[in-house]
C-alpha positions in Angstrom: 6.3 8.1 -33.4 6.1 7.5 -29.4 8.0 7.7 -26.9 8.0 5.6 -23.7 10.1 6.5 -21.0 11.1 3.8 -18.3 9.1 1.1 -20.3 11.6 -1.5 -19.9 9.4 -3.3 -17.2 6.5 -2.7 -15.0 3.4 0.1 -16.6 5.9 1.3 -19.1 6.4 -1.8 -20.5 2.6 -2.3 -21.1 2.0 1.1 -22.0 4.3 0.4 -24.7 3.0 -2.3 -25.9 -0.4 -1.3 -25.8 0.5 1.6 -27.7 2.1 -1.2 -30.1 -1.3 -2.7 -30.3 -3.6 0.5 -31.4 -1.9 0.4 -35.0 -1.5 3.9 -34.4 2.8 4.1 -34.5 5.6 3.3 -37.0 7.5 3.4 -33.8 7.9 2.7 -30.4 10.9 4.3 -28.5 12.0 2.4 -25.0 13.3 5.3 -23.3 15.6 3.4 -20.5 18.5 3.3 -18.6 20.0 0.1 -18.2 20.9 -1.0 -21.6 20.9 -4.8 -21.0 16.9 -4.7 -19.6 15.9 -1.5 -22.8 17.4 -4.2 -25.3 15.6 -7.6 -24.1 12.5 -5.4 -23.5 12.1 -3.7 -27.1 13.1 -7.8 -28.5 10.2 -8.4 -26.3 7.6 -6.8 -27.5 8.2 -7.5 -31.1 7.9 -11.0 -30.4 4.2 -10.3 -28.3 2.9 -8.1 -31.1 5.0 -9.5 -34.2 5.8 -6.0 -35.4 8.7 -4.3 -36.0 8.3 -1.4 -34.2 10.2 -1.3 -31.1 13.3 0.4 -30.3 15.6 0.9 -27.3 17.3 4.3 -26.5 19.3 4.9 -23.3 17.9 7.3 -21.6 18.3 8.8 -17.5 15.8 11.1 -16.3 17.4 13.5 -14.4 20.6 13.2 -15.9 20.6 16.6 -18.3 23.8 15.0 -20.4 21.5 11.9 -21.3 18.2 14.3 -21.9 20.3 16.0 -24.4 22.2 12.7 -26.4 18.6 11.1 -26.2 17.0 14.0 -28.3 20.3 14.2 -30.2 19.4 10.7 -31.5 15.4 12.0 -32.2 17.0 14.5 -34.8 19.1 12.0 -36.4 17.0 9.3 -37.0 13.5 10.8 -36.8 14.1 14.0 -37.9 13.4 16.0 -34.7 9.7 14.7 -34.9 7.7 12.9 -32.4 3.5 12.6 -32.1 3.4 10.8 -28.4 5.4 11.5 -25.3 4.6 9.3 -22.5 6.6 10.7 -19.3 6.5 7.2 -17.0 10.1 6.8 -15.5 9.9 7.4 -11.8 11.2 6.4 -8.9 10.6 6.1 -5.1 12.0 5.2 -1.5 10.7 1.7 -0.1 9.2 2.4 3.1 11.4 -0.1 4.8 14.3 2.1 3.4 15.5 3.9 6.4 17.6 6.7 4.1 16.7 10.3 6.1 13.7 11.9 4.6 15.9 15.0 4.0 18.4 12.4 2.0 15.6 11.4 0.0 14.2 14.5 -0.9 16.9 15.1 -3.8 17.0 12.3 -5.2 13.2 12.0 -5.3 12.9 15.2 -7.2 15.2 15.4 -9.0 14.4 12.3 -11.0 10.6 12.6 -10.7 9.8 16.1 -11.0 13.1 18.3 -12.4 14.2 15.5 -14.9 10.6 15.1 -15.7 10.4 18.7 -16.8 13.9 19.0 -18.4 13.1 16.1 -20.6 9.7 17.6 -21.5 10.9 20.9 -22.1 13.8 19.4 -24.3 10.8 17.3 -26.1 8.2 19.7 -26.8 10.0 21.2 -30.0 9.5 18.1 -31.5 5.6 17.6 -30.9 5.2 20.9 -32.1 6.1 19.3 -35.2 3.7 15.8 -34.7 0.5 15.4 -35.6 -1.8 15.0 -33.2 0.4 15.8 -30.6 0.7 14.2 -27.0 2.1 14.2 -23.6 1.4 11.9 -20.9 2.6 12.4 -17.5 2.2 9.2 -15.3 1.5 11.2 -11.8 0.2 8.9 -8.8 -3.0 9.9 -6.4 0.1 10.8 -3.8 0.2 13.7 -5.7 -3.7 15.4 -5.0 -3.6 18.8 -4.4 -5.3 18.6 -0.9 -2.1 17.6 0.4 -0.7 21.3 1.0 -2.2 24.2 2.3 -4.9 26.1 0.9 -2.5 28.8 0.3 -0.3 26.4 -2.0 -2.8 25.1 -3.5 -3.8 28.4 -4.9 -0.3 28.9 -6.4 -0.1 25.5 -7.8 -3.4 25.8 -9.7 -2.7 29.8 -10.6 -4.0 29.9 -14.0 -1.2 32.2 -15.0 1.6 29.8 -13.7 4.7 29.2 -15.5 7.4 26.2 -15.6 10.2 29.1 -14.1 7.5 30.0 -10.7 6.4 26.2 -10.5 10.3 24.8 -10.2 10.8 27.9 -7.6 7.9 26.6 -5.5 9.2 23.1 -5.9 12.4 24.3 -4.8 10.8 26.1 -2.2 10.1 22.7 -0.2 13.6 21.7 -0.9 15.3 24.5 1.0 12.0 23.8 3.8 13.1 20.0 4.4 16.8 21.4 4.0 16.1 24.0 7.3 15.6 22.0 9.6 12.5 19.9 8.0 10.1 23.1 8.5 8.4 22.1 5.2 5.5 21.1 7.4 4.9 24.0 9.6 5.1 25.7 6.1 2.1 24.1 4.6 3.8 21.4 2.6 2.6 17.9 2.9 5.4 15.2 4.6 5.6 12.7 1.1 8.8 13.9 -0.9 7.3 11.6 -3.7 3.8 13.2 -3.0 5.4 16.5 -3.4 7.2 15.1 -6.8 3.7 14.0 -8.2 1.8 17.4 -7.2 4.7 19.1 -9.5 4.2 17.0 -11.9 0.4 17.8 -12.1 1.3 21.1 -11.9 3.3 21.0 -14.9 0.9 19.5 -17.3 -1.5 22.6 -16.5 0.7 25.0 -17.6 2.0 22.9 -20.4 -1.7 22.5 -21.5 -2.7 26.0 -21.4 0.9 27.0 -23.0 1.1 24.6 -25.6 -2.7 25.0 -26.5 -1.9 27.0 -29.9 0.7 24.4 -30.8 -2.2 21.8 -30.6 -0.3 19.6 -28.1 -2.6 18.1 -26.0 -1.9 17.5 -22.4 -2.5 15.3 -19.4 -1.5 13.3 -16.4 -2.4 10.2 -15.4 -2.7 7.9 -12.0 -2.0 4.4 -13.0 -3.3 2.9 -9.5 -1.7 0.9 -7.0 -0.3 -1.6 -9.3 1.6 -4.5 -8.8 5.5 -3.5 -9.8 8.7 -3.6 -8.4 8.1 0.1 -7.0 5.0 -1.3 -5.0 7.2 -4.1 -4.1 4.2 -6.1 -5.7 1.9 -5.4 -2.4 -0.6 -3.5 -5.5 -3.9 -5.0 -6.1 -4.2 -3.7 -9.9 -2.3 -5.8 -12.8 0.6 -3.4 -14.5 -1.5 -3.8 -17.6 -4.4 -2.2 -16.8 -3.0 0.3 -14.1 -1.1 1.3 -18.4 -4.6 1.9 -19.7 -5.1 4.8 -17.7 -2.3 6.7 -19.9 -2.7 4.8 -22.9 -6.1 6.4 -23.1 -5.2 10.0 -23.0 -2.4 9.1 -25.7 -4.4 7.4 -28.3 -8.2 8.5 -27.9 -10.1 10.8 -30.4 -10.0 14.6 -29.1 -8.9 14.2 -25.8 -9.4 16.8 -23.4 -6.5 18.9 -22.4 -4.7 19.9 -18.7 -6.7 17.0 -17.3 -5.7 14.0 -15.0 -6.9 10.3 -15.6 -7.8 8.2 -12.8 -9.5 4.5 -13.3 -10.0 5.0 -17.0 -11.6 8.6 -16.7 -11.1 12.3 -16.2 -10.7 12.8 -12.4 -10.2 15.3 -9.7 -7.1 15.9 -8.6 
């Protein structure tokens, strides 16, 4: 069983159905939010792959209410199991949008990074009982770590970090951009969806290292600068390839753990 969220469209769609593809799932769960577009989507890909394995579920990251009906409906028709989680819902500001950066910031996080980590958290109980276990994080290169100070860096790679002290530095740069936008002069970088990305990195580390006697394995992923609706189609990489780079992690034999995949390989991040 897999899970796919934001795969109505865009890399999630692929990554769906190139999980469909690997023979590897009895199902394939569209985690989405607009009903309508999860529905069509799901029809979809049964028609590309002619297998029955595709199902919507609504599902809004960031909203804790849907986190918790979504996994309500894991335990009643899966029996609170699941083998794959691939964490691809995101979103981000157009550059033309002319929203405040301190407007965005909220937003930004709380969908990419805190709904992100909610979800996971919410999740994990029920790869402990997968086999083969697997979580995907679709980060970006906007989250590298060289983008805050050497200082930050160091607590955002501390082996001993935990998801409590990584939300409090996340929240950190929240209350810097809500002071008077000081997040700069205090060693944070000026992306809000950089920021979101680099916690989501984060996040996979400690997840590796804590979840390493459960025998999940986990990783993040940079699909490239693809050609979606989020890149208003300016990216040079097809959707379905930039879906490769987490389709890997998820299906490959003994995959590495607490690593990041950039153009089809282990990278630096």
């Amino acid at each position: 069983i897999a899970v796919v969220t934001g795969a109505n469209k865009g890399i999630g769609y692929f990554i769906a159905l190139q999980l469909g593809l690997s023979g590897l799932f009895s199902n394939i769960i569209l985690g989405c939010r607009d009903e309508t577009r999860g529905t069509l989507a799901a029809n979809e890909l049964q028609k590309t792959t002619g297998a029955d394995l595709f199902q919507f579920v609504p599902l809004i990251i960031g909203d804790t209410q849907s986190h918790s009906e979504f996994c309500k409906r894991m335990e009643e028709e899966f029996d609170g199991k699941v083998d794959v989680l691939v964490n691809n819902a995101g979103f981000a500001y157009k550059n033309a949008d002319n929203t405040p950066f301190k407007e965005q910031t909220h937003q930004t996080l709380q969908i990419n990074y805190y709904g992100l980590v909610d979800f996971t958290e919410r999740m994990i109980p029920y790869l402990r009982k997968g086999n083969d276990s697997r979580i995907v994080n679709v980060a970006s290169m906007a989250g590298r770590l060289n983008q805050v100070s050497p200082e930050l860096q160091s607590k955002f790679t501390d082996p001993t970090l935990t998801i409590p002290q990584l939300n409090a530095l996340i929240d950190e740069f929240k209350k810097d951009v809500r002071n008077g936008e000081i997040h700069c002069q205090n060693g944070w970088s000026n992306s809000n969806y950089g920021t979101s990305k680099l916690g989501v990195n984060a996040a996979t580390r400690v997840w590796a290292q804590r979840e390493k006697e459960n025998y999940i394995k986990v990783n993040s992923c940079c699909p490239g600068y693809c050609d979606t609706d989020m890149t208003s189609h300016r990216g040079h990489r097809p959707p379905e390839e930039g879906a490769k780079n987490a389709v890997i992690p998820a299906t490959m034999e003994n995959p590495p753990t607490g690593e990041y995949f950039s153009n089809f390989k282990v990278a630096k991040w």
